[in-house]
RODO-2510 file (C-alpha; in nm, 4 decimals, decimal comma):
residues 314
     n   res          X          Y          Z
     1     x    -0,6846    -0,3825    -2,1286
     2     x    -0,8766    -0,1591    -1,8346
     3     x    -1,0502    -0,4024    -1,5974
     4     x    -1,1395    -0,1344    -1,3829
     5     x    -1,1899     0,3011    -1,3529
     6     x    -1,2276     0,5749    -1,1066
     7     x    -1,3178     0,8950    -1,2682
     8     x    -1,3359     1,1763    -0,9965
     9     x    -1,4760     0,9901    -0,7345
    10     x    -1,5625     1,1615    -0,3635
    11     x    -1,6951     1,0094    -0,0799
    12     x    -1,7971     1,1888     0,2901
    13     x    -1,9409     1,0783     0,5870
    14     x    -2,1151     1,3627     0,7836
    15     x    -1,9199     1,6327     0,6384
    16     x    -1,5773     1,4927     0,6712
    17     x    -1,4149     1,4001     0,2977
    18     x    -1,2889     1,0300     0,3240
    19     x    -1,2235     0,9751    -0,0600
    20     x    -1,1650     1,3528    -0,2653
    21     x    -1,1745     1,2968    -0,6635
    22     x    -0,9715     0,9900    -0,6713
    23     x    -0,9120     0,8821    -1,0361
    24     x    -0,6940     0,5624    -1,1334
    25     x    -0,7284     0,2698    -1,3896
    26     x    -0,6028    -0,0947    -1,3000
    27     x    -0,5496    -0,2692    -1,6154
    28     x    -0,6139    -0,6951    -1,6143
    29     x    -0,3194    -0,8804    -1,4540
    30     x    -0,1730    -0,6041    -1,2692
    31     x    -0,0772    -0,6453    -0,8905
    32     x    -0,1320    -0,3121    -0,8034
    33     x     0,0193    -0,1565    -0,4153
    34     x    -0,2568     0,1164    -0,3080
    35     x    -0,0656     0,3091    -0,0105
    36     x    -0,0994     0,5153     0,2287
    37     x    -0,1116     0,6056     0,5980
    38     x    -0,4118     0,4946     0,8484
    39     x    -0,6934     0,7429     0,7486
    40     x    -0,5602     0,7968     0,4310
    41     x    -0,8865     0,6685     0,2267
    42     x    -0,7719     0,3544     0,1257
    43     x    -1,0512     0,0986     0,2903
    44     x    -1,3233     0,3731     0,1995
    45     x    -1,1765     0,3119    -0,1814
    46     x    -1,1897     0,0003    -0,1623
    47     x    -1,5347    -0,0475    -0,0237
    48     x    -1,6587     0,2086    -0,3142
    49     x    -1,5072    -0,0271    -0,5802
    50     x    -1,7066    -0,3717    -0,3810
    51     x    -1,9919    -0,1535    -0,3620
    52     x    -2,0002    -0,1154    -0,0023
    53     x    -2,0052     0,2185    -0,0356
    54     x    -2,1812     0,4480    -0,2899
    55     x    -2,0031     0,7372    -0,4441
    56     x    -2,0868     1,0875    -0,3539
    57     x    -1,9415     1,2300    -0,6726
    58     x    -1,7987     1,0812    -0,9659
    59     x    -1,8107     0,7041    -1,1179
    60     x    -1,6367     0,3846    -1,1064
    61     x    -1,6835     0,1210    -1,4538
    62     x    -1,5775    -0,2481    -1,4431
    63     x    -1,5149    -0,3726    -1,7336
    64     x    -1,6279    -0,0688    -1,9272
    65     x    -1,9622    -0,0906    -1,7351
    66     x    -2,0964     0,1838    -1,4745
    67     x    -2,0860    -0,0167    -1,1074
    68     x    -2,4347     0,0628    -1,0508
    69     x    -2,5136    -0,1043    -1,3662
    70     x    -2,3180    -0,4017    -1,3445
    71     x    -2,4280    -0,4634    -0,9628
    72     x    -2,4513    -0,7980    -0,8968
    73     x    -2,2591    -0,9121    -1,2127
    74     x    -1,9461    -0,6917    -1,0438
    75     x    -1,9869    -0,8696    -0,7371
    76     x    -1,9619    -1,2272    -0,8670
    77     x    -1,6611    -1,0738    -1,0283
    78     x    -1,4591    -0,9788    -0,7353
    79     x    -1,3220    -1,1157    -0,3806
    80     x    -1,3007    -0,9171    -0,1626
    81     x    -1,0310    -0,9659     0,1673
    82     x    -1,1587    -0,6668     0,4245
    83     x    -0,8971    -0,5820     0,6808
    84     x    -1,0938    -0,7382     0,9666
    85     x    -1,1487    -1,0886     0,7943
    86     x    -1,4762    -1,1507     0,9313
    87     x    -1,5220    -1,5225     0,9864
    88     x    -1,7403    -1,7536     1,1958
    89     x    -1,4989    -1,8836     1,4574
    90     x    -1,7775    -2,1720     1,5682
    91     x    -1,7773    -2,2910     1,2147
    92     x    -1,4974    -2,5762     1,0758
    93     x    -1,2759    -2,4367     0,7830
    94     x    -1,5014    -2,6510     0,5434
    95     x    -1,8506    -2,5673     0,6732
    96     x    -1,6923    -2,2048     0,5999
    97     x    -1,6438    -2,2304     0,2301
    98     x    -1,9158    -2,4402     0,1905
    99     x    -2,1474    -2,2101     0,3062
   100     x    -1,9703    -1,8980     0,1145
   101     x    -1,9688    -2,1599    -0,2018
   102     x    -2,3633    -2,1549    -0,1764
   103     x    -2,3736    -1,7369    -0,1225
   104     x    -2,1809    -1,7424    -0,4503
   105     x    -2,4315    -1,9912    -0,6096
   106     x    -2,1779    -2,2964    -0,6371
   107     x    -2,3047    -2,6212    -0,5684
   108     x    -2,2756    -2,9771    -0,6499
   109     x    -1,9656    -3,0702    -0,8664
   110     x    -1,8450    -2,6958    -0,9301
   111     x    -1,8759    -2,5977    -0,5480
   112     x    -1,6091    -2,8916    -0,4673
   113     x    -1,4437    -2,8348    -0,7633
   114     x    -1,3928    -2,4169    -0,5970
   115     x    -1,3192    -2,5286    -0,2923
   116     x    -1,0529    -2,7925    -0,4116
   117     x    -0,8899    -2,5260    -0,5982
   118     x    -0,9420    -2,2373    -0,3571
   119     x    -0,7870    -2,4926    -0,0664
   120     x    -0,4584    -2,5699    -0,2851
   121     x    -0,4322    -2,2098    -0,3786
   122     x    -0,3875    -2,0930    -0,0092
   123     x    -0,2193    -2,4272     0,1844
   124     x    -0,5163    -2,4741     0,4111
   125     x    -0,5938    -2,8413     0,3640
   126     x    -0,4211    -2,9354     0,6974
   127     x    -0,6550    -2,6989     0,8749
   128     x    -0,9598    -2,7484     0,6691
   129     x    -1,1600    -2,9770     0,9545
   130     x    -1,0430    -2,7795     1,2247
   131     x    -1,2907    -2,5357     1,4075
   132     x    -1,1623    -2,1355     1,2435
   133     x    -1,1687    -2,0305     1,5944
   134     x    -0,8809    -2,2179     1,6880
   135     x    -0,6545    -2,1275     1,4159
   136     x    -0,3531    -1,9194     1,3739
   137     x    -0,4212    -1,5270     1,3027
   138     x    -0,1787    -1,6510     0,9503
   139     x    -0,4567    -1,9449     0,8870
   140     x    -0,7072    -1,7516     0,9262
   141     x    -0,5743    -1,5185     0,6953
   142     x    -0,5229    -1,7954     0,4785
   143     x    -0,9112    -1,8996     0,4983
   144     x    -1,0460    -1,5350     0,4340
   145     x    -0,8160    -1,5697     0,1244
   146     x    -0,9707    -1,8664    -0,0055
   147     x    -1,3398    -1,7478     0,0490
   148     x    -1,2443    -1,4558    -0,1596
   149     x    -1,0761    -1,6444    -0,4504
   150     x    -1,3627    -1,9412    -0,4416
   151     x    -1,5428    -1,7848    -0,7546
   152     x    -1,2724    -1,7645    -0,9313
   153     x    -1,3151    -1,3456    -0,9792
   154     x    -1,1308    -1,1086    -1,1817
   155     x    -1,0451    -0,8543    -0,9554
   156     x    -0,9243    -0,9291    -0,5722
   157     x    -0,9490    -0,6758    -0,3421
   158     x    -0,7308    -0,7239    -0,0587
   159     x    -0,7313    -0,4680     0,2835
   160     x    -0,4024    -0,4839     0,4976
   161     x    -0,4172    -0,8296     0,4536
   162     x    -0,0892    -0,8698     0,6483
   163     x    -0,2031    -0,6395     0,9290
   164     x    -0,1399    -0,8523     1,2819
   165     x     0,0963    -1,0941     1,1542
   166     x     0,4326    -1,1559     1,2877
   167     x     0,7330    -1,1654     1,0660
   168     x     0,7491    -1,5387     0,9440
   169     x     0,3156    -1,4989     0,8598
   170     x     0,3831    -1,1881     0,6557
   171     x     0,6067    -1,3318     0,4584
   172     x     0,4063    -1,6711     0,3766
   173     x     0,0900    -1,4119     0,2880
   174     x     0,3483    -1,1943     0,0674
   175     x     0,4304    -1,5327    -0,1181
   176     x     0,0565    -1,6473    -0,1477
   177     x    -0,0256    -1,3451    -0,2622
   178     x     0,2719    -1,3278    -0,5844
   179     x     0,1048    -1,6531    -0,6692
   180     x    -0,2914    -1,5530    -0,7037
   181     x    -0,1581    -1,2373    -0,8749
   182     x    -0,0466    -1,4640    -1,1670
   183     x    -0,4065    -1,5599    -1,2680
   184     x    -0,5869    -1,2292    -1,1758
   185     x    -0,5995    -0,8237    -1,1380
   186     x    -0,5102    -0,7553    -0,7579
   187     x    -0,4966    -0,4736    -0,5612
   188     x    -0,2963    -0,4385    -0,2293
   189     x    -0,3704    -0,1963     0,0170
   190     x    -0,1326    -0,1393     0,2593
   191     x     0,0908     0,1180     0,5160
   192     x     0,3194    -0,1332     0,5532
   193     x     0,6172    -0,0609     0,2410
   194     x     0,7769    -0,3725     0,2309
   195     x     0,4349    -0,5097     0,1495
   196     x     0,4226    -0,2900    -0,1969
   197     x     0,8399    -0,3759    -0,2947
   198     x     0,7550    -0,7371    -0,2213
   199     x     0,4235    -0,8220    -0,4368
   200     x     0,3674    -0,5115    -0,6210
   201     x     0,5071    -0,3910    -0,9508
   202     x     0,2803    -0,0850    -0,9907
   203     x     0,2075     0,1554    -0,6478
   204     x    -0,0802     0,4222    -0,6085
   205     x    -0,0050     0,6591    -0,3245
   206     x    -0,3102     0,8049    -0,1574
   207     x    -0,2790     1,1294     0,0743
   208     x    -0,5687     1,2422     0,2094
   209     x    -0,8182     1,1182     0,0027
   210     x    -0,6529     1,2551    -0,2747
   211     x    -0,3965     1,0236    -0,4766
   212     x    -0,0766     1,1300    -0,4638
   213     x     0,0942     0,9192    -0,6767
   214     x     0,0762     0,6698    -0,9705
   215     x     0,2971     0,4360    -1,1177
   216     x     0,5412     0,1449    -1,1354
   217     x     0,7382     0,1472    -0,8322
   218     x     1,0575     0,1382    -1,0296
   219     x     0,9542     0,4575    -1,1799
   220     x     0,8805     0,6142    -0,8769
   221     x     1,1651     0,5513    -0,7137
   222     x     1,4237     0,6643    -0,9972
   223     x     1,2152     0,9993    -0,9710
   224     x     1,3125     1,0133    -0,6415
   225     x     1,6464     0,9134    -0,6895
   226     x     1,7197     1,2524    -0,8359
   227     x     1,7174     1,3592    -0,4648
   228     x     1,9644     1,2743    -0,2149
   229     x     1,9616     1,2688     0,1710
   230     x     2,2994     1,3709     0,3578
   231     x     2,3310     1,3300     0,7158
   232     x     2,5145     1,5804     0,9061
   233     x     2,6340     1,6454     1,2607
   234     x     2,8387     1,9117     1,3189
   235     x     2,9217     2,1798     1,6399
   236     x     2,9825     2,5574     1,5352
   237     x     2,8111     2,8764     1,4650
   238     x     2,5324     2,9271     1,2872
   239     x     2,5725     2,5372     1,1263
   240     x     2,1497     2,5344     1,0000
   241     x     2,1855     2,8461     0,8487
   242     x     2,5065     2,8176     0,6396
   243     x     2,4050     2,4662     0,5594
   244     x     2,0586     2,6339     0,3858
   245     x     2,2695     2,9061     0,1815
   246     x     2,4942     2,6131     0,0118
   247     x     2,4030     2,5763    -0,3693
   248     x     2,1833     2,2183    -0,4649
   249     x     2,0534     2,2214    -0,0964
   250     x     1,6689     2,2110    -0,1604
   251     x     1,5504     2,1443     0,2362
   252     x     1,7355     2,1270     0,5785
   253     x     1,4999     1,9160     0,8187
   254     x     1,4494     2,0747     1,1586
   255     x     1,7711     2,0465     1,3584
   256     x     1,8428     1,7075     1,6063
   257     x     1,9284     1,6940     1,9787
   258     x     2,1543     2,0054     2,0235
   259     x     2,4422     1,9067     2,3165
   260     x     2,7368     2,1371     2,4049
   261     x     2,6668     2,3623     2,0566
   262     x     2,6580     1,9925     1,8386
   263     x     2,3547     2,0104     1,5660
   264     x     2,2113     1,7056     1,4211
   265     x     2,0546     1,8171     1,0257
   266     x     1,9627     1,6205     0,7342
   267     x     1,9965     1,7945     0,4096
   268     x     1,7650     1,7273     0,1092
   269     x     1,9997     1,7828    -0,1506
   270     x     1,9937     1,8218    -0,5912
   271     x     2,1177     1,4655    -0,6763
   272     x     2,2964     1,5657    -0,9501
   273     x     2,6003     1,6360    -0,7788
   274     x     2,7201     1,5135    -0,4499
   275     x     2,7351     1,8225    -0,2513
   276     x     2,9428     1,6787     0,0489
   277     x     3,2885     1,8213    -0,0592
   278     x     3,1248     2,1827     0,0362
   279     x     3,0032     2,0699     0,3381
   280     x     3,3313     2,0059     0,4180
   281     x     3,4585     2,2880     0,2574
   282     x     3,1977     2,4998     0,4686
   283     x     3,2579     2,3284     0,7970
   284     x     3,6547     2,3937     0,7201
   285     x     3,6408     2,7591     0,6131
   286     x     3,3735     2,8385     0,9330
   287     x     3,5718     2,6427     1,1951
   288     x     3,3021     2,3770     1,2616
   289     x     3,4200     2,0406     1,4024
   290     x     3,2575     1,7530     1,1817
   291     x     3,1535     1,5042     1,3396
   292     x     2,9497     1,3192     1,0778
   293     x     2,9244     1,3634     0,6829
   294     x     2,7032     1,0943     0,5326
   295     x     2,4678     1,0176     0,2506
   296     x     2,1749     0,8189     0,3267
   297     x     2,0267     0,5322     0,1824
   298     x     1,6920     0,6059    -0,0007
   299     x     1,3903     0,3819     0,0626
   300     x     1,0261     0,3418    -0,0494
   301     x     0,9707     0,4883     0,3252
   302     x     1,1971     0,8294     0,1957
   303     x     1,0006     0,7764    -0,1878
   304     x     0,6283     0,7957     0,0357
   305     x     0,7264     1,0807     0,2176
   306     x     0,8453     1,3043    -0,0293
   307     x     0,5572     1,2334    -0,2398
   308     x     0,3015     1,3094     0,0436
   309     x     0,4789     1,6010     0,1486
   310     x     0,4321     1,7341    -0,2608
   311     x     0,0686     1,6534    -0,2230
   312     x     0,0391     1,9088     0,0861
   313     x     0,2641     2,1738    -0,0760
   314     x     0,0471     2,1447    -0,4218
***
């Protein structure tokens, strides 16, 4: 069932288009990867669907319901990580979600109750006296986690919440974050791709502004699978240009490093057949020496760029 909606929706600040007719559904219990590069419209999104932002253009329902309509009953419905985790560094862990309890209109038994649960859910009990300023950047990560699960919402809204965080971190947030998305609708923005095959089994790509992309990542990536990438270094006359002319040879990136006549290319090749026997052939009848014949491995790096570069050429 369709927790959430964006029907056409455009956002611009001053002129400049941020967000440009985005439209996507998340349906309840998906963990959903929203990617893209820095500038890409991702935060702008996702401060349109916490009603940061208004739309320009277009509409967003929750639950069925317009946003504007559902105001305040949409907020108590979602948490809401922002990228810069703003917390009170002065404040102890406790007096934090306390006093975020209250803004949510917990108190007595069901604000302790919240924060017991919220605490267990994110492993900060043996911080939870401790002054936030004095924390970890991964605990306090942790603790802008909690304050945005305490009410228990529907929908959480996390921005890069692994930006800053060294190796061992990211991967303790990429296992908290499996867990929460086994009782509620997430979505994960991110320009980090390991963050997306880690957590995510559905991936929206946006380009800018625009989305680019939108399904499960398995999907996406067998699409791309019918492409190939073949690495080739070779020393000869007129190497770019005979590579371009062989059949199944859709793109030939600009050439490496040239050093004594030797060209560095990487063909974007038809995957339906492997195309390095007439490389070889080519090299053999034009006298080339071959120095490298290789096919690449494709990643979710290769599957973003080929869908951003279709979103330019369309």
């Amino acid at each position: 069932m369709t927790l959430l909606t964006l029907t056409g929706v455009s956002k611009r600040f001053d002129g400049v288009v941020a967000v440009d007719g985005a439209s996507f559904t998340v349906d309840r219990g998906e963990v959903v990867g929203f990617l893209g590069p820095n500038g890409a419209g991702k935060t702008t999104t996702m401060r349109l669907i916490t009603q940061f932002y208004e739309p320009d253009e277009g509409e967003i329902l929750f639950d069925g319901v317009p946003l504007e309509e559902a105001a305040r009953g949409a907020k108590r419905r979602i948490g809401y990580l922002p990228e810069n985790n703003p917390l009170y560094g002065e404040m102890l862990v406790t007096e934090y979600l306390e006093f975020v309890a209250r803004l949510r209109g917990l108190v007595g038994p069901p604000q302790a109750e919240a924060i017991d649960e919220a605490v267990a859910a994110t492993g900060v009990a043996q911080v939870y006296y401790r002054p936030i300023g004095e924390l970890s950047k991964g605990f306090r990560q942790r603790v802008g986690l909690a304050q945005a699960i305490l009410h228990r919402p529907d929908l959480l809204v996390l921005d890069e919440p692994t930006e800053g965080l060294d190796p061992s971190q990211r991967v303790e947030i990429r296992r908290l974050i499996n867990e929460l998305g086994r009782d509620r609708t997430v979505i994960l923005s991110t320009h980090v791709l390991p963050e997306v095959q880690h957590t995510c089994s559905r991936l929206l790509v946006i380009h800018k502004g625009r989305i680019a992309a939108d399904g499960p990542v398995e999907t996406l990536t067998a699409q791309a699978e019918g492409r190939v990438q073949i690495a080739v270094e070779a020393e000869g006359e007129g190497v770019v240009e005979g590579l371009k002319g062989l059949e199944g040879v859709l793109r030939v990136a600009e050439p490496g490093a040239r050093a004594r006549g030797r060209v560095t290319v990487t063909l974007t090749a038809d995957g339906s057949h492997d195309i390095r026997p007439a490389v070889f052939g080519l090299a053999k009848q034009r006298g080339w020496t071959l120095y490298e014949l290789h096919q690449e491995t494709r990643s979710l790096e290769d599957l973003f760029l080929q869908l951003t570069s279709e979103a330019e050429g369309s």
